[in-house]
Every structure is written in C-alpha cells, then in structure tokens.
Phi, psi and omega in degrees: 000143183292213168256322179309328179298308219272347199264339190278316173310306164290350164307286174326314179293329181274003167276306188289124199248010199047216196267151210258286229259179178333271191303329174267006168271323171322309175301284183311351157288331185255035191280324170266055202196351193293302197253343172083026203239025179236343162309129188281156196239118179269103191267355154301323208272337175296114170312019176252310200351291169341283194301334192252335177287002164256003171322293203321291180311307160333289156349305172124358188297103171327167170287357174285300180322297195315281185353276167331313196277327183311303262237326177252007169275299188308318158288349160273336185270349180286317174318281197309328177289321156333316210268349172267332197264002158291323197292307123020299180307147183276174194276109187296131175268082211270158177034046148330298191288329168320284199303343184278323209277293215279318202285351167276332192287297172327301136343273183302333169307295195293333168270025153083031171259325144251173169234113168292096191297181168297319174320314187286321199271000164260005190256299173314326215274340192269345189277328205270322151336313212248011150268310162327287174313318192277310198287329174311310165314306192296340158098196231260171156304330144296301164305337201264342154301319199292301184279355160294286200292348203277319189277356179293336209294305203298330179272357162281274181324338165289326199254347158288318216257345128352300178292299181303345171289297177293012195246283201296344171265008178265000000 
C-alpha cells in the first residue's frame, strides 16, 4: 500500500465514527454474540476430544497433528451445528404486539365500545406507515435467512479450509 493511500485511509477511518444513536451502540455491542462462533473454541475441555485424538494417532498422525486436527474437526462440527438453528428462526417482525394492539382498538371502534377521535386515526395510520416501511427493510423470510446463515457460511469455509490444510500435512 502506498503512503497516499494509506494517509486517505486513515482520514477516511476518522469519518467512520460507527453508531450515533442508544439503540444503535446496543445493537452493535451484541453483534459477536449473534452466533456465538467469535468465541475461541476449547476443544480440549470437549468429550469427544479424547476419542477422536486417538483415532487421529491410530491413524498415523503425530500428537501434534492429531491435536490440531481433532481441535479443527471438533470446531468445525460446532459450525455445522450453529446452522438449522439460525436457519430456523422465525422471521423478525417489527411491532407484532403493536398491530394485535391497534387492530383490537379498531374493533372495539366498529363495535361502538370506543370512540377513535381524528387524532387516534392519523396517529394508527402514521404507526402502520412507519410499520410497513421498517418490515419492508427488514425484507422477506427468505431474505432474512439469507443474511443470518451468510456469515455462518464464512466460518464453515474457514473450518473446512482449515481441515484441508491440516489433512494435506500428513
């Protein structure tokens, strides 16, 4: 990298300042916590450990190797386990309880138990608005699958590619 490059980067790096506001320094505090796949992975203290490091040693694998490899097999089946249950998740909704809320108020409206001023009904109409829009983001159930499992992808491709490595050194 050049030195120009490297004086533009660092400029650039004092604009991104991350999140502004409450909720988006909260959110982005739990961001390595989604999957739980940023955590070092002990692969000792795991009961298979043993057992598959004396295969690995049957095998013909020095005690280093097994080592490494039980320790990147074990980690790799913690990836693959990750994945039905991100897949799994039901699909974020924004203001669910809101719409069960407004659509009983509404009700109760037509059957003559409350009365909705103008005020209430621009007030529902701006929350159903300002609901549409945020679930438009959040997209579709299939998109929202999509972007769970993406990053799960990459650590399944770090722990496959890993395995392959350490497989190619015996």
């Amino acid at each position: 990298m050049s030195q120009k490059q490297a004086k533009a980067n660092k400029c650039n790096a004092q604009h991104s300042t991350g999140p502004q506001s409450a909720t988006g320094k909260q959110r982005s505090s739990k961001n390595a916590l989604k999957h739980g796949l940023n955590v070092p992975f002990e692969a000792v203290s795991d009961p298979r450990f043993d057992r598959l490091f004396g295969y690995l040693l049957a095998d013909g694998y020095s005690p280093d190797q097994a080592q490494q490899l039980a320790a990147a097999i074990l980690n790799h089946r913690r990836v693959m386990e990750a994945l039905p249950t991100h897949y799994q998740m039901p699909k974020e909704v924004f203001g669910r309880a809101e719409i069960a809320m407004i659509r009983e108020v509404e009700g109760d409206a037509e059957l003559g138990f409350v009365k909705l001023t103008k005020r209430d009904r621009q007030t529902i109409a701006s929350f159903l608005r300002r609901f549409n829009r945020v679930n438009q983001r959040l997209g579709s159930e299939v998109e929202q699958r999509v972007k769970r499992l993406a990053p799960l992808a990459r650590y399944q491709q770090k722990t496959v590619s890993q395995l392959a490595k350490l497989i190619g050194k015996k």
